[in-house]
N, C-alpha and C positions, 0 to 999 in steps of 0.2 A: 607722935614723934615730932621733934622742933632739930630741923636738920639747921648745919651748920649757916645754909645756903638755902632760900626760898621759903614758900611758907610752909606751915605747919602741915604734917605729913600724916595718911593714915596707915591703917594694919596694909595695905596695897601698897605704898612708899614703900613700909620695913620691909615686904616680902619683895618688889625689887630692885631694891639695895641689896639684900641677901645674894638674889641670883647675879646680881653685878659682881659681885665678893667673890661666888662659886666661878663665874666666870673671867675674872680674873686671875686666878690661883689656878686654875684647869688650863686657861692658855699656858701661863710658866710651866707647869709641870708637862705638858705635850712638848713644847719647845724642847724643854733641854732635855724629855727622853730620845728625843729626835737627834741628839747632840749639838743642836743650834743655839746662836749667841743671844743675848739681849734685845741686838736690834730686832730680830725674824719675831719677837714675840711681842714686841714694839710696834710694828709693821703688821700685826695681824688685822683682818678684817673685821670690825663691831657691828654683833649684830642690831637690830631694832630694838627695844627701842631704844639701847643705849649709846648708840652713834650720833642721838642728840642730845647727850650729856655735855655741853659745852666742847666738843668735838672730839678729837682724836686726843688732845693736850691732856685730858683726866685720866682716860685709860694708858697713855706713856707715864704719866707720873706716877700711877700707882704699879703698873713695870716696874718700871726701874728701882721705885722702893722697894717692891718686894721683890727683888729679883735673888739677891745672897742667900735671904734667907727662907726660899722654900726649898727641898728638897725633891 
């Protein structure tokens, strides 16, 4: 894998990226079953090891992109 960002990535990268993905998509969908807004899903706690993903700034951008449209 040659990620956008850093170096060349192996079959360990893609699987977690993946669970970064799942984990994304799993916080929105608990939020807004919970009936809470944007930010509570925004504001959620990242676990290890992706809390060093250039910090909280990665996982609020991809919030708030996906946030309309998961259901």
């Amino acid at each position: 894998m040659i990620p956008g960002h850093g170096e060349v990535g192996s079959a360990q990268h893609i699987e977690l990226t993946d669970q970064f993905i799942r984990f994304v998509l799993n916080t929105i969908r608990t939020v807004k079953e919970k009936g809470l807004n944007v930010d509570a899903a925004m504001n959620t706690d990242i676990p290890e090891p992706f809390n060093s993903w250039d910090g909280k700034m990665i996982f609020q951008w991809n919030i708030q992109m996906l946030w309309e449209k998961i259901n």
